[in-house]
Structure formats: structure tokens, C-alpha cells
C-alpha positions in Angstrom: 13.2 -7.7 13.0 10.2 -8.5 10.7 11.7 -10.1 7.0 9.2 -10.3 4.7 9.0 -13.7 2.2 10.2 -13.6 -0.7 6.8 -14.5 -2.3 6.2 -10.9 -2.3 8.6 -9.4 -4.1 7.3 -9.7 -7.8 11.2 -9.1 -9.2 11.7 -13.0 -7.1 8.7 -14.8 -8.9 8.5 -16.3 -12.3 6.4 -14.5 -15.1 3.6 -17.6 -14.7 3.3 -16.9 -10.9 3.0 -13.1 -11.9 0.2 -13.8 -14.2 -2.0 -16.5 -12.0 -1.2 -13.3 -9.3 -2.5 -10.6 -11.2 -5.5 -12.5 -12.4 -6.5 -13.1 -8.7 -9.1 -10.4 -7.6 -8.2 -7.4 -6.3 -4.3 -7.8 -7.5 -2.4 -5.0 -5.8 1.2 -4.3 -5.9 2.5 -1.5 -4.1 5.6 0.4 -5.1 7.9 2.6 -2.4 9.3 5.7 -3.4 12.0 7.4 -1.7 14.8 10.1 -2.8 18.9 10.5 -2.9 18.8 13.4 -0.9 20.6 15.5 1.4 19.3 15.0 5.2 21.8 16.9 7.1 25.1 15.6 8.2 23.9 13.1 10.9 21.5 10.6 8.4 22.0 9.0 5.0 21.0 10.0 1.8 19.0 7.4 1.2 16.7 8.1 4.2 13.5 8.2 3.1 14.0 5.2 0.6 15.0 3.3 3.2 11.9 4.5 5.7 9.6 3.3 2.2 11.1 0.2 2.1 11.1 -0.7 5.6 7.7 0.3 6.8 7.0 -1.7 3.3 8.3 -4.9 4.3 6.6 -4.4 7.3 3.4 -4.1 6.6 3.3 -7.2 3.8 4.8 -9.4 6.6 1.8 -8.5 9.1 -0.6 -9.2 6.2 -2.2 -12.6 5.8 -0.1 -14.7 3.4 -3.5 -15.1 1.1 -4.3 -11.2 0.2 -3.5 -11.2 -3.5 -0.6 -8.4 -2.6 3.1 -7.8 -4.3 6.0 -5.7 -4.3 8.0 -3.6 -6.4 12.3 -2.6 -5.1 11.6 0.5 -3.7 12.4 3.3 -6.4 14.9 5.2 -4.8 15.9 8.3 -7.0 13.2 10.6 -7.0 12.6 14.3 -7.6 14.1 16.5 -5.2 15.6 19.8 -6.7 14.9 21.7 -3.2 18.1 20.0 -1.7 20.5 20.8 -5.0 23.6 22.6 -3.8 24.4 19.7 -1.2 26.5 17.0 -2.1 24.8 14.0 -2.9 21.8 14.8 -3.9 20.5 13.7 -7.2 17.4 14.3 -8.6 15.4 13.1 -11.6 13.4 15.3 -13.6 9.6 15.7 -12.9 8.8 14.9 -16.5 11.4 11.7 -16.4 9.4 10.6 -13.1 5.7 11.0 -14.1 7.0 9.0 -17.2 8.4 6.3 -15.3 5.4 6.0 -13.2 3.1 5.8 -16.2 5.4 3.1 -18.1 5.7 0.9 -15.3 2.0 0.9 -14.3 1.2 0.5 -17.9 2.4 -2.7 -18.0 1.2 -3.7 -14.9 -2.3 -3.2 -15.5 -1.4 -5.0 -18.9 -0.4 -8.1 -16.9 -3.8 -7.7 -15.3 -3.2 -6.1 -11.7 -6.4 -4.4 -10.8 -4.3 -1.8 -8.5 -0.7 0.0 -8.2 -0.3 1.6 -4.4 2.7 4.1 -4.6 3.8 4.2 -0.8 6.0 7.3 -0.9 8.2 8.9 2.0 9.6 12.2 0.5 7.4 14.9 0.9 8.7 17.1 -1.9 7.1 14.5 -4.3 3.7 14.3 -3.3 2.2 16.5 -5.7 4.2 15.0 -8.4 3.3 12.1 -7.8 -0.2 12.6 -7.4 -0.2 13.6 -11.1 1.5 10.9 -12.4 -0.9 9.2 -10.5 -4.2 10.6 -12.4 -2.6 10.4 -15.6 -1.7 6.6 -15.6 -5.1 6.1 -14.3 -6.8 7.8 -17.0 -4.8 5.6 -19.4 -5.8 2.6 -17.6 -9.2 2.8 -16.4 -9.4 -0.7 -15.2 -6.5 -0.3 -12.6 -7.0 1.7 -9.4 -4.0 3.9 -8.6 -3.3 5.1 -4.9 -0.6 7.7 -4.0 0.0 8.0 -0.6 2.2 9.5 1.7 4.0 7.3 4.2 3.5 10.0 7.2 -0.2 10.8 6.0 -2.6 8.8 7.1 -1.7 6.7 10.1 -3.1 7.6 13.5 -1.3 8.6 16.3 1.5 10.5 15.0 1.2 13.5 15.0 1.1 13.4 19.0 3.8 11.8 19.2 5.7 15.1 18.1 5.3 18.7 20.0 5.2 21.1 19.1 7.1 23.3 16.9 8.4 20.7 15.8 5.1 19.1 14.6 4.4 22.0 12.2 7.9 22.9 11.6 10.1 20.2 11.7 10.0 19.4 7.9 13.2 17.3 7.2 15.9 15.7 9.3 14.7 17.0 12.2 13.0 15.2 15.6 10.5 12.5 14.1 13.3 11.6 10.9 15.6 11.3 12.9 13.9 9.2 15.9 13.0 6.5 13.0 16.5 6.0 11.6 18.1 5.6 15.3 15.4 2.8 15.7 15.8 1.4 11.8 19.3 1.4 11.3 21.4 3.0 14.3 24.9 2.8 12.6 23.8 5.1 9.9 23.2 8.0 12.3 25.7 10.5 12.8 26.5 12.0 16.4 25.1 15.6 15.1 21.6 16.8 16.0 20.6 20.0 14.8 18.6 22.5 15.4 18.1 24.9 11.8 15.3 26.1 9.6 14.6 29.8 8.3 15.8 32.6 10.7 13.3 35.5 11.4 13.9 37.7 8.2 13.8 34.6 5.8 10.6 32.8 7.7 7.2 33.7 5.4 5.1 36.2 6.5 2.0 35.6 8.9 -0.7 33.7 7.6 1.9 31.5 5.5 4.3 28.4 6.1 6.7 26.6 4.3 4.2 23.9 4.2 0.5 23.6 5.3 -2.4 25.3 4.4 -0.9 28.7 2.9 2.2 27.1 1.9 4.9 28.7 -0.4 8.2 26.5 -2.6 11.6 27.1 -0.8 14.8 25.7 -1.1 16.8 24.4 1.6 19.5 26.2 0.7 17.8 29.1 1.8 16.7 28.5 4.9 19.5 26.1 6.2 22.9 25.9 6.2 23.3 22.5 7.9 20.3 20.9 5.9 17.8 20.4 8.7 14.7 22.5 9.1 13.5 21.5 12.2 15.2 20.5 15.8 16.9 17.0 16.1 18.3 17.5 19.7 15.8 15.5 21.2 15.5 12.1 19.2 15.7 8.7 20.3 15.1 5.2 19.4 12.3 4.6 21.6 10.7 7.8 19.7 11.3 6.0 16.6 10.1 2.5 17.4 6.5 4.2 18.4 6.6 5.9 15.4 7.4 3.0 13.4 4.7 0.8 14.9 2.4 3.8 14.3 3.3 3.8 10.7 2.8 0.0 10.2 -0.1 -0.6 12.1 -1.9 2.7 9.9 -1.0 1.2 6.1 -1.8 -2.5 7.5 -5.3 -1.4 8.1 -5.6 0.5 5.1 -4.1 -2.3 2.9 -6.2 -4.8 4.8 -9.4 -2.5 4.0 -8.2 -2.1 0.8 -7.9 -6.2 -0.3 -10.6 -7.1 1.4 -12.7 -5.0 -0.5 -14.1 -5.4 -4.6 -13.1 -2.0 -5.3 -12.7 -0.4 -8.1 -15.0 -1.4 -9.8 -14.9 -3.0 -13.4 -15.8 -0.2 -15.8 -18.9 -0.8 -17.9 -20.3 -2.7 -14.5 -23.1 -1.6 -12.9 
């Protein structure tokens, strides 16, 4: 198991290491998001905070020690009001969470770090976040701000997953499930189900629940168990290629990333 050192957790350092670190070029801290959200009744609530925060630690252990990178404690509540009606889940407003991105990374770029990566794992945030994104960056121009999307952008995994399950298998399902049987085995559950929209409530050709033509449900809709998507098939040896997929895809863009002068300075030619 990789533990990352504690030099890169930013809570762990003192305020004069923060500031020689953000005065370094190209500081970067990157910040995981996850949610406190139903995932059916086989995986925690906490699942993707826990998939931000591991793939997170990951990736800064890989890294070499000198990169001018930090880290934030994973935020864990995020904004999930298509799982309300199942016990457990908690959500935070969109409003609350774009204004807790913007506060935070206020003062960061105030303390001088020159970039604020928001590693998120829940896709029913993306968008939001994304927005909170270009409005802290438009109220501080000299700090880049990145939101990403764990399971966007890393090669190799989509063919990993068949299909249906690649298109359809949006939460809890094959690949969730796979990771969290490799991560932390004792938190999986001896279900694995197979739910998601039955004919009459599936959208109509030409549209999906996500994708191209996408349309906003509620998983209370569509699932009675919680999953949309098949979990009968998952295993750890799914999830430990997935999770080397994963790391090895935001090492190389963090590596790209500090290695680099970008953004940058405004005014500069």
C-alpha cells in the first residue's frame, strides 16, 4: 500500500513552510472531492470520497519529492440531491458548495499558490463544480483552477468495462464496485446488483441518462436498490487495474502539469 508523506498534506505543515511553498513556481495544491451518498446496500457512503482520496495519495506518492505539489483532506460532503430518499445521504447545497470552493481558493491564491486542482470522484458534481471553478478563477486571475473528473481522463479504462455496463453502469455498479473490493475489501457488502431504469422509465431513443443527449433523474426513479448498473461481475483484480489506470493517468497529467510554466502571469507577454 502506497502512504504518502506527510510533507504533502498542507493541514501537517507550519504557516512558514506554506508560504516558502506557495512562493515556489508553479505551486499547486490539489483538493479531492467526494459525496455522503447512497451507493447501494453493498458499498459505503463515503465511496467516492474515499476513491478521491486514495487515488490522491497515490498519485503524490509516485511524484518526485521536489514538484512544488500539496494537499488539501478530501472534502467529503458534496452535492448530491439525486440520491435524497435513501438513508444516509446528505447533501450540501449547490450555492453552499460553489461558495466554499471560491472561499477556500481565495485564500489560497492569497497565500500565493499559482494553482488549485479539484480532483473530484462523484459525477453528479461535475458541472457544479466546473462553475465554481470559472468563478473563483475570474476572481483570481493569477491562479489557475483545474476541475477534473477522477474517471475522465485516464487511458485505458473505459476497456476495461463492456459493455452495457460501460455506457450504463452509472453508480455502484461493475467498475465502483471492482475499486472498493481492491481499496478497502471489508467495506463491501456480499450484495451485487443488477438495477437501473426498467423499459417504460428508460429515456426515449436518441437520449441517456448521461452522455451526449443526456436528461436529470433521480435514483429514486429508476432504482429501488440504488444501483444503476450490474455489479454481479466485480472483483478485486478488476479494481486493482483500474486503480493503476487511474493513478498512472493523473501522475502524468500532474507531472505535465508541474513541469510546465503555465498559466501564465497576467500582464506578461
Amino acid at each position: 500500500m502506497e502512504t504518502m508523506v506527510p510533507a504533502r498534506r498542507l493541514e501537517d505543515l507550519a504557516w512558514t513552510d506554506v508560504r516558502r511553498g506557495a512562493a515556489r513556481p508553479g505551486s499547486t495544491v490539489i483538493w479531492p472531492f467526494g459525496a455522503i451518498e447512497q451507493h447501494g446496500p453493498h458499498l459505503p457512503l463515503a465511496t467516492d470520497a474515499h476513491f478521491a482520496d486514495r487515488v490522491c495519495d497515490a498519485v503524490l506518492t509516485r511524484l518526485d519529492p521536489a514538484l512544488p505539489i500539496w494537499r488539501l483532506p478530501v472534502q467529503s460532503l458534496g452535492f448530491s440531491p439525486e440520491h435524497a430518499g435513501f438513508a444516509g445521504t446528505l447533501s450540501l447545497s449547490s450555492d453552499l458548495l460553489i461558495a466554499l470552493v471560491i472561499q477556500v481558493g481565495a485564500q489560497l491564491a492569497e497565500a500565493g499558490f499559482r494553482r488549485l486542482v479539484l480532483l473530484n470522484a462523484h459525477g453528479g458534481q461535475i458541472g457544479l463544480l466546473e462553475v465554481a471553478a470559472r468563478q473563483l478563477r475570474a476572481g483570481t486571475p493569477r491562479m489557475a483552477v483545474l476541475p477534473c473528473f477522477l474517471w475522465r481522463g485516464p487511458e485505458g479504462i473505459g476497456e476495461l468495462i463492456p459493455e452495457p455496463e460501460r455506457s450504463q453502469g452509472l453508480h455502484a455498479g461493475l467498475a465502483e464496485t471492482s475499486l472498493m473490493m481492491h481499496l478497502q475489501p471489508e467495506r463491501v457488502g456480499p450484495a451485487r446488483p443488477a438495477d437501473g431504469p426498467a423499459p417504460g422509465l428508460a429515456p426515449p431513443p436518441g437520449w441517456s441518462l448521461e452522455g451526449e443527449a443526456p436528461c436529470s433523474w433521480l435514483t429514486r426513479e429508476i432504482s429501488s436498490t440504488g444501483v444503476v448498473g450490474d455489479a454481479a461481475g466485480a472483483s478485486a483484480e478488476l479494481g486493482a487495474m483500474l486503480f493503476e489506470r487511474l493513478v498512472q493517468g493523473w501522475q502524468g497529467r500532474l507531472e505535465a502539469l508541474l513541469r510546465s510554466d503555465w498559466p501564465p502571469t497576467p500582464g506578461s507577454d
